[in-house]
C-alpha positions as CSV (number, residue, x, y, z in Angstrom):
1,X,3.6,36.9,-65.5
2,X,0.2,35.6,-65.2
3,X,0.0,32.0,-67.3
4,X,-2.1,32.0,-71.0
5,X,-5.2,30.3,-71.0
6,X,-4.0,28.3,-73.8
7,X,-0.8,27.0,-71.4
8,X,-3.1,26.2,-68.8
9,X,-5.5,24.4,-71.1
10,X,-2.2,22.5,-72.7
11,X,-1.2,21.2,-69.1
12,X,-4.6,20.4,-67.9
13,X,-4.8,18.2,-70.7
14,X,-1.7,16.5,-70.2
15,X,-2.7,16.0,-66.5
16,X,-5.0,13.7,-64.7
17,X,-4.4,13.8,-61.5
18,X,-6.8,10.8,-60.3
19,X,-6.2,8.6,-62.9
20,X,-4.2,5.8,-61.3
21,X,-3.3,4.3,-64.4
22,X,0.7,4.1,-64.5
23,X,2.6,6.5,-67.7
24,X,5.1,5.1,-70.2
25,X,7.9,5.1,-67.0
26,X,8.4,2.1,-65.0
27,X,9.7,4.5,-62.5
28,X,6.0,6.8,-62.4
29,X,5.1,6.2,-58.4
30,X,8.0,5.5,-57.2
31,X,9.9,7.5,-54.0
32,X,13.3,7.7,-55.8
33,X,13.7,11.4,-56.5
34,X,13.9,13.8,-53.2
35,X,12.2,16.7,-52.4
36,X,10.6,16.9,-56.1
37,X,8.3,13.5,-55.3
38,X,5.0,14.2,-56.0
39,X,2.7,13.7,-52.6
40,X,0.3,11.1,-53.8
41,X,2.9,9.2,-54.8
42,X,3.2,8.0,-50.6
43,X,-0.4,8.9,-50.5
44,X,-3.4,7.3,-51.7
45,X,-5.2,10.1,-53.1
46,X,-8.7,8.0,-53.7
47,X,-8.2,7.3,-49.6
48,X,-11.6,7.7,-48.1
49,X,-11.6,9.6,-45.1
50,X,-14.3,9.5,-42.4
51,X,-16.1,12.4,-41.9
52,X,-14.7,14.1,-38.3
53,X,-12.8,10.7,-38.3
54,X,-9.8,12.9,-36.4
55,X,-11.7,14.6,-34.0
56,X,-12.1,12.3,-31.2
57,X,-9.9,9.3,-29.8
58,X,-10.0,7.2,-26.7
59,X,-7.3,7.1,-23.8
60,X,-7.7,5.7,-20.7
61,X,-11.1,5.6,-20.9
62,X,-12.1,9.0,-21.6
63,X,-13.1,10.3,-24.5
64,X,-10.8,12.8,-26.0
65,X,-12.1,15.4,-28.4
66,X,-10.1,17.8,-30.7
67,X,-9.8,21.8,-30.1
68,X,-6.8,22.4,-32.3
69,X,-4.5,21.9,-35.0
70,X,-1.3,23.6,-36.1
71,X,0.0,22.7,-39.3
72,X,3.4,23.3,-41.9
73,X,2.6,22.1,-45.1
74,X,5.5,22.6,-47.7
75,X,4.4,24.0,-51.3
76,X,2.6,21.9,-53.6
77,X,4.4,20.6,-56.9
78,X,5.7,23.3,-58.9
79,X,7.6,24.0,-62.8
80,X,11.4,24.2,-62.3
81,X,12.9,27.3,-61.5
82,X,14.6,29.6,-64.5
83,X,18.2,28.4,-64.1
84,X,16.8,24.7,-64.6
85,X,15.0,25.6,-67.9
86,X,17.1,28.1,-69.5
87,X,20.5,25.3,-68.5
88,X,18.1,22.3,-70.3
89,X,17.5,24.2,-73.6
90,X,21.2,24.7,-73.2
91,X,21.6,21.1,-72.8
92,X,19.2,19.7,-75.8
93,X,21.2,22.2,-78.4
94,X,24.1,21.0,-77.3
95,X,22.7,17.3,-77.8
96,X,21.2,18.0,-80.9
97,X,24.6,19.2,-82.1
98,X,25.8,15.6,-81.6
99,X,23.4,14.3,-84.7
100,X,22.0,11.3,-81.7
101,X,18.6,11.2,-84.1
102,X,19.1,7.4,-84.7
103,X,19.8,6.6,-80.9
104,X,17.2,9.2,-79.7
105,X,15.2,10.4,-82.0
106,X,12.8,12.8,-79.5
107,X,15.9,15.3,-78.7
108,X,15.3,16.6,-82.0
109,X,11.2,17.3,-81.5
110,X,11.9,17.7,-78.1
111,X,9.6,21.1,-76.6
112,X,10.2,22.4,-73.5
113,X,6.5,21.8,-71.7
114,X,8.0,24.6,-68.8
115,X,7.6,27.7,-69.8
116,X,10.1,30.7,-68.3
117,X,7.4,32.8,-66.9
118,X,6.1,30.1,-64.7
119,X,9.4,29.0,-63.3
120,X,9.4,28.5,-59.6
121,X,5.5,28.4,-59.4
122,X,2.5,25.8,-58.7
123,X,1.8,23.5,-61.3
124,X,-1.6,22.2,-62.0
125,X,0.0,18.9,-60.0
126,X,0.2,21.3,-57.7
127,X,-2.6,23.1,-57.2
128,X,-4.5,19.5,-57.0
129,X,-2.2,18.4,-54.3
130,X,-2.7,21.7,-51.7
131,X,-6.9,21.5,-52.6
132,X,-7.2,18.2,-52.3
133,X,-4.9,18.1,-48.4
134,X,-7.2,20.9,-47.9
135,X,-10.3,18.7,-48.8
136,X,-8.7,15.8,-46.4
137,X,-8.4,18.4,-43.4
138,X,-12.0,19.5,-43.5
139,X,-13.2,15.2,-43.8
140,X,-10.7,14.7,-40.7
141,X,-11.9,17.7,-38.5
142,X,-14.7,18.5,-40.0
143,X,-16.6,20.0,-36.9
144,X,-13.4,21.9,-36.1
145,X,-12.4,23.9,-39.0
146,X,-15.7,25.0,-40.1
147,X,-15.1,28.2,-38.6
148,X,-14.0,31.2,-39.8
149,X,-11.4,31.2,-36.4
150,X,-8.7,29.6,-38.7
151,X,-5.8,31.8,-39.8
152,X,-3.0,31.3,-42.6
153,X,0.7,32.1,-43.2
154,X,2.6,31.9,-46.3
155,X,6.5,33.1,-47.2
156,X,7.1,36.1,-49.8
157,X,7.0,33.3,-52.6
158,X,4.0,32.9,-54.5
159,X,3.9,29.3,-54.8
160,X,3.5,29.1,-51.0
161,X,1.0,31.7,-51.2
162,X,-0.9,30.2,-53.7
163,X,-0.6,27.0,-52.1
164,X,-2.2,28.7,-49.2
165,X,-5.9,30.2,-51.3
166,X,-5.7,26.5,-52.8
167,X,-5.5,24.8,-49.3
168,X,-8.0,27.0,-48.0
169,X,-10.4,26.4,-51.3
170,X,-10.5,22.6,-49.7
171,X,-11.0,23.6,-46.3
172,X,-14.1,25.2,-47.2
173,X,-16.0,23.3,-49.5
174,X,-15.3,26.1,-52.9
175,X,-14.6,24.1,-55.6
176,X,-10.6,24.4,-57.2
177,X,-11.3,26.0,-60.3
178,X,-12.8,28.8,-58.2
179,X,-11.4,32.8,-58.6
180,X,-8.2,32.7,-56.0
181,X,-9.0,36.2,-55.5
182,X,-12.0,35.6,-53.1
183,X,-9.5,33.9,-50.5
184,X,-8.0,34.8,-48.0
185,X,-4.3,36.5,-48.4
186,X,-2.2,34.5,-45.9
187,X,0.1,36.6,-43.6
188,X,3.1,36.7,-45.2
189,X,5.9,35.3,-42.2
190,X,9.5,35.0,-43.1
191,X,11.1,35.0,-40.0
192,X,9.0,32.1,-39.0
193,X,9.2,30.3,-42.7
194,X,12.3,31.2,-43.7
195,X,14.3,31.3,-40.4
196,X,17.1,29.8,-42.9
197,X,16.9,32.7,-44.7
198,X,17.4,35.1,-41.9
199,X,20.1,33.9,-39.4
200,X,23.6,35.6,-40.5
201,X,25.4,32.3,-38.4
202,X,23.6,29.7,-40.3
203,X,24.2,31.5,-43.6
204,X,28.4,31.9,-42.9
205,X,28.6,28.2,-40.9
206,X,26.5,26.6,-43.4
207,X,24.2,27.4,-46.3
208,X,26.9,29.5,-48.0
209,X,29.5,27.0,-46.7
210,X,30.8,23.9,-49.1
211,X,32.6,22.6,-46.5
212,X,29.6,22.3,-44.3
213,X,28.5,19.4,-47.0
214,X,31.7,17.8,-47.9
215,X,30.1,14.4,-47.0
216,X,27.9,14.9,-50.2
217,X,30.8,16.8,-52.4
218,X,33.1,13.3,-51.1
219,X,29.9,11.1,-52.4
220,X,29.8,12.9,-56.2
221,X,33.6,12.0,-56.5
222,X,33.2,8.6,-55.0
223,X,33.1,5.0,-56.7
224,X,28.6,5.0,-56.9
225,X,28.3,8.1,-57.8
226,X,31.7,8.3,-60.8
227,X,29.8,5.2,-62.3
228,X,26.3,6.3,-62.3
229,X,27.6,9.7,-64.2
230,X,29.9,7.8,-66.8
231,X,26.9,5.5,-67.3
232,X,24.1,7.9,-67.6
233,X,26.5,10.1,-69.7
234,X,27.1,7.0,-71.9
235,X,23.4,6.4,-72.3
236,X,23.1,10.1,-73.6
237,X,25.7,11.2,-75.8
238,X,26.7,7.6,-77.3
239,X,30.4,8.5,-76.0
240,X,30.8,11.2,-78.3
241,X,31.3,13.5,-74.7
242,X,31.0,13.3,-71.2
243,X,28.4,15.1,-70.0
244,X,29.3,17.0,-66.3
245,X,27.3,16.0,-63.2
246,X,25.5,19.3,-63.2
247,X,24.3,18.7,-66.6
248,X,22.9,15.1,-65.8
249,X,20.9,16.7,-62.5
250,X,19.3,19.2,-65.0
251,X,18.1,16.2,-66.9
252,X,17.2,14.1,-64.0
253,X,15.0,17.1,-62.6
254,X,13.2,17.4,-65.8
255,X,12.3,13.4,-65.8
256,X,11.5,14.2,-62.2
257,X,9.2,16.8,-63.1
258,X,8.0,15.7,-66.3
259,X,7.0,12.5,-65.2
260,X,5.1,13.7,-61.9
261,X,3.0,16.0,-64.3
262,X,2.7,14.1,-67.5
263,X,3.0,10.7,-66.0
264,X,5.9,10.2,-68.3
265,X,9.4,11.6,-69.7
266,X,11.8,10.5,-72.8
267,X,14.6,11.8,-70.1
268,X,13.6,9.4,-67.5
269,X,14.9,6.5,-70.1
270,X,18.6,7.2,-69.5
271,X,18.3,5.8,-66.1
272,X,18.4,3.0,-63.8
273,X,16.3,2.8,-60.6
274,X,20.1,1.9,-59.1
275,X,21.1,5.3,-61.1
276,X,18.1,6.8,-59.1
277,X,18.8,5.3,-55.8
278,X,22.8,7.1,-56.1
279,X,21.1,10.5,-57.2
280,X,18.7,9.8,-54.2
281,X,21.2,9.1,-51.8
282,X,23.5,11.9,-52.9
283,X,20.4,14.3,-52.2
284,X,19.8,13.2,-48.8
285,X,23.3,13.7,-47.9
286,X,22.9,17.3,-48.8
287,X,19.8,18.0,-47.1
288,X,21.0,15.8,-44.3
289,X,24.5,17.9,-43.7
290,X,22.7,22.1,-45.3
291,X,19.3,21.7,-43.2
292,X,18.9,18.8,-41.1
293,X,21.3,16.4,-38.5
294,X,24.4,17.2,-40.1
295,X,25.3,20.6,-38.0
296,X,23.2,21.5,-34.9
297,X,22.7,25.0,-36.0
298,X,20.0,23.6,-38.2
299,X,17.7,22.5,-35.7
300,X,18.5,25.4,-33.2
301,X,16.8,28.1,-36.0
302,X,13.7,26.7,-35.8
303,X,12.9,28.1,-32.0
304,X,10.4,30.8,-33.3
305,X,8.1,28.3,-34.5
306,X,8.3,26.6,-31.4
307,X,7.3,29.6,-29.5
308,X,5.1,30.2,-32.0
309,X,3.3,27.0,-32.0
310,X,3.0,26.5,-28.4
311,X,2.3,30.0,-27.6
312,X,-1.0,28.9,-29.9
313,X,-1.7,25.5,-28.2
314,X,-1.2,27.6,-24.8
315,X,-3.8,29.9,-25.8
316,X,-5.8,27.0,-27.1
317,X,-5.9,25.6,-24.1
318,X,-7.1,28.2,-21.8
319,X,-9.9,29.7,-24.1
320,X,-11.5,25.7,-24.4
321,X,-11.1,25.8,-20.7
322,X,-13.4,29.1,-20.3
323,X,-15.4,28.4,-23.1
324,X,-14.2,31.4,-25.0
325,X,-13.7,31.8,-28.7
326,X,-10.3,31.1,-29.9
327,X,-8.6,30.3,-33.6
328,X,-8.9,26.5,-33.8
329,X,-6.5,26.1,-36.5
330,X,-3.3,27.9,-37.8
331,X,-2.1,26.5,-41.6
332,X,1.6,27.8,-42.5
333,X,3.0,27.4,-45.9
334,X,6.9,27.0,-46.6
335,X,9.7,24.9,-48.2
336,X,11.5,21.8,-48.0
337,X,13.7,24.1,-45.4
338,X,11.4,24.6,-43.6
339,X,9.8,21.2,-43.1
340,X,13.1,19.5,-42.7
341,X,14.6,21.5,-39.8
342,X,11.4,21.1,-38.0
343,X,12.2,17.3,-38.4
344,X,15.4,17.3,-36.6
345,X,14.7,19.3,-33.5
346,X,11.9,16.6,-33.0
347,X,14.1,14.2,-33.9
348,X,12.5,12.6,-36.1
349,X,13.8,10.0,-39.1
350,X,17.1,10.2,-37.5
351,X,19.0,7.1,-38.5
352,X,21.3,4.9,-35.5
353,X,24.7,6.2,-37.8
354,X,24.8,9.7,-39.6
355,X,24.8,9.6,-43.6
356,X,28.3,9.7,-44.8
357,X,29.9,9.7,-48.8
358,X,31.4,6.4,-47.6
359,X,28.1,4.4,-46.0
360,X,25.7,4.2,-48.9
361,X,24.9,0.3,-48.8
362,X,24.4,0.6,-45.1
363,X,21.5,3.4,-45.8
364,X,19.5,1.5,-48.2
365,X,17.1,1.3,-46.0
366,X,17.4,4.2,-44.0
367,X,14.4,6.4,-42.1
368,X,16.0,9.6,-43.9
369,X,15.2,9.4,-47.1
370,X,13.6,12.7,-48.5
371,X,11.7,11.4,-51.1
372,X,8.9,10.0,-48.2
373,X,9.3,12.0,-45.8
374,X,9.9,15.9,-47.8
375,X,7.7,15.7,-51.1
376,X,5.8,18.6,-52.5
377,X,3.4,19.0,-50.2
378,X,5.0,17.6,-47.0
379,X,3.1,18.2,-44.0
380,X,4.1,18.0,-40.5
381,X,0.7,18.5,-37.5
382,X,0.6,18.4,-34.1
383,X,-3.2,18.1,-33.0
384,X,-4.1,19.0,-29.4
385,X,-7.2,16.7,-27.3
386,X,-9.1,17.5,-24.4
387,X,-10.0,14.7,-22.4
388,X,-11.1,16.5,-19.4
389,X,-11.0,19.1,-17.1
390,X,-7.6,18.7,-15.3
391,X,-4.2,20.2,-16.4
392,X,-3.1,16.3,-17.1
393,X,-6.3,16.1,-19.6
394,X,-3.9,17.6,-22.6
395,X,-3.0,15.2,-25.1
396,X,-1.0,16.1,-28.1
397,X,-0.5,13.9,-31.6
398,X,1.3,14.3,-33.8
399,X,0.9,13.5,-37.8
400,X,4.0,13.1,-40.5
401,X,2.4,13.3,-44.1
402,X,-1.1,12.6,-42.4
403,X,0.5,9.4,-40.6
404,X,0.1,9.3,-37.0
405,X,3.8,9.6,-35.6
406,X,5.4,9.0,-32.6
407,X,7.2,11.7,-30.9
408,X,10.8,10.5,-29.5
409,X,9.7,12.8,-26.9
410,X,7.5,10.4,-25.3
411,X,8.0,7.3,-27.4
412,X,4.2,7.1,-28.0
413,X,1.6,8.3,-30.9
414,X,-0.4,10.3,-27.8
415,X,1.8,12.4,-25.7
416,X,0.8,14.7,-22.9
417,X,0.7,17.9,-23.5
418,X,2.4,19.3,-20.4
419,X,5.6,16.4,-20.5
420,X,6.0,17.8,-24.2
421,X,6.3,21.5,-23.5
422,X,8.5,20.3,-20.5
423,X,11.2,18.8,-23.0
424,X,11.4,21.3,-25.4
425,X,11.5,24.4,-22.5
426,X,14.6,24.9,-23.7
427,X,14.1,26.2,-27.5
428,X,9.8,27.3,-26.7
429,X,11.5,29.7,-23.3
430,X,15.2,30.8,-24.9
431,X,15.0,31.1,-28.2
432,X,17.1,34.2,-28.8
433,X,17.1,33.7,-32.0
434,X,19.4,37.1,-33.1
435,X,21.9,35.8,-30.7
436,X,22.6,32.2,-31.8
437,X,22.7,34.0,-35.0
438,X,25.1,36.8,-34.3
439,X,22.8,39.0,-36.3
440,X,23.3,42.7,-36.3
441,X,20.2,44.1,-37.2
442,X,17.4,42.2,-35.1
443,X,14.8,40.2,-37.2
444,X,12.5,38.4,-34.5
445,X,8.7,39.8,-35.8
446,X,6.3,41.2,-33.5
447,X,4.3,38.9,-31.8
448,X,1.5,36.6,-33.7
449,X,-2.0,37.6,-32.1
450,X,-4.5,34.4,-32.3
């Protein structure tokens, strides 16, 4: 259902996205809660950013010029699905049955600022976020993407559709608040952006498996996580119950949420940043073990977008070589399980010892921690440089999140083009995808032109 203009007005109000100044929250800004971490919150969103600043380097003495960029960005920020909101209205009546007016007197004027019809979709947060990464693009490579040789993909879901038109609104210069209507409809991709959706092996060995995560199901009954719920529960209810650890993740998703679009939440009050860190912590074991270095399936499913990629870089390639017209940038739009597989076949934020239910002190500093490295709006970006004629003259970079990152590949921020596509031959020239899948009915797409 398409939003009221008296919704959007209420949100936009309640928003400013520039405005630095911190909410009511000590925690506002701070990398503690997973995949629902607001981008900005790792970027500086008032960053200035040299015009074409990205589009040439120096190596070896050459100049080295820009001629393509492939990127996976993840959705912006967006409401809370339907299950969240219809379980927290559950919640607060359940609260409010408790008569906790003198400990908290908000759960009884408490208004649910989510409304059903918008679950799952962009908030304004969001739609800031995906413009304004659009906005950074075009200052980065400015002489590259004003083309109209730029193509876009997006799953069936509308926030990373939407996402898309809003990304594309930067790119070109049209201002946010512009009709979505007069962009361009992404090709809609699923085998490509929601390869987890689509392998029958990965859905049996893994996402439909608990046992494939016991590590984090071991953590939730564990000595951290037992003390942070019968705290937290405390906090709540006064003692009068014990609330169940699904009950306090509703709540901690709705400070999460409410305090990345409002800049504050009442909920956010019945925790600790060390309450935080175990929540944290718990969520990177999941994503670690369902999508990521936990079962080498994971990585494995992400071989179409490697073809995909390099089959684009390939063609790249040989069209700046002949001085034909070719697409000089591809934009894709997916999820957090999308993003995070990609990370692990590059291997990428892989700590020295895998995250376990029984190693959480030793990971207080790890490399994996979701929050940085998988907000709303992640974005992973190879970009290709010419730096001459030869075959040898192919540099590759790539950027995490708009950080230049090295590629354990090569062990350096510039790789060669020709080393990289030598390393991963394996998954870019085998990738049978229906048969590491065991599926029956064959999904791989026809082939992506451009």
């Amino acid at each position: 259902m398409v939003p009221s203009f008296l919704q959007v007005l209420l949100v936009v109000i309640c928003v400013s996205f520039t405005n630095s100044t911190q909410g009511t929250s000590s925690f506002y800004g701070k990398p503690l809660f997973g995949s629902k971490t607001p981008y900005f919150w790792e970027r500086d969103v008032n960053e200035t950013i040299g015009v074409d600043s990205g589009m040439t380097i120096t190596h070896n003495g050459k100049t080295c010029t820009a001629i393509y960029v492939d990127a996976l960005l993840r959705h912006g920020a967006r409401y809370p699905t339907s299950s969240y909101i219809v379980n927290m209205d559950s919640i607060v009546l359940k609260l409010r049955s408790l008569s906790l007016a003198i400990q908290h007197p908000f759960i009884n004027t408490w208004v649910n600022r989510f409304p059903l019809e918008l679950n799952g979709q962009l908030s304004i947060l969001g739609h800031q976020e995906q413009y304004t990464l659009g906005k950074r693009f075009l200052s980065r490579f400015q002489s590259l993407l004003q083309s109209d040789r730029i193509q876009y993909f997006a799953t069936y879901k509308k926030r990373t559709q939407d996402s898309s038109k809003l990304f594309e609104q930067g790119v070109t210069g049209r201002q946010m608040s512009d009709d979505l209507s007069n962009t361009t409809q992404p090709t809609i991709d699923n085998i490509m952006l929601r390869f987890f959706d689509n392998c029958d092996e990965y859905s049996a060995s893994v996402l439909n498996n608990d046992s494939a995560i016991a590590e984090y199901f071991k953590f939730q009954q564990g000595p951290e996580y037992t003390a942070m719920k019968q705290a937290v529960s405390d906090r709540i209810t006064a003692g009068h119950i014990n609330l169940t650890i699904s009950e306090i993740l509703v709540i901690h998703q709705y400070c999460t949420l409410e305090l990345g679009l409002f800049k504050s939440s009442d909920w956010c009050s019945f925790f600790t940043e060390e309450d935080l860190e175990v929540i944290d912590y718990g969520t990177d074991l999941y994503n670690y073990w369902r999508k990521t270095y936990g079962h080498v399936i994971n990585s494995e499913i992400t071989c179409p977008m490697f073809v995909d990629v390099f089959g684009n870089m390939d063609k790249a390639i040989q069209a700046a070589r002949e001085g034909r017209s070719y697409t000089v940038g591809t934009f894709r739009f997916g999820h957090a399980e999308t993003l995070l597989p990609i990370f692990s076949a590059l291997s990428l934020f892989h700590d020295d010892t895998p995250l376990l239910a029984s190693n959480y002190n030793v990971h207080r500093n790890r490399t994996f921690r979701t929050s940085k490295i998988s907000p709303f709006s992640g974005n992973i970006y190879p970009v290709l440089y010419k730096c001459g004629d030869g075959l040898g003259d192919i540099y590759l970079k790539m950027f995490v999140n708009e950080v230049e990152t090295p590629l354990p590949a090569c062990g350096y921020k510039l790789c060669p083009y020709y080393l990289l596509k030598s390393v991963y031959s394996d998954p870019i020239n085998n990738c049978r995808f229906d048969t590491l899948c065991h599926n029956v009915h064959s999904t791989i797409p026809s082939p992506v032109v451009g």
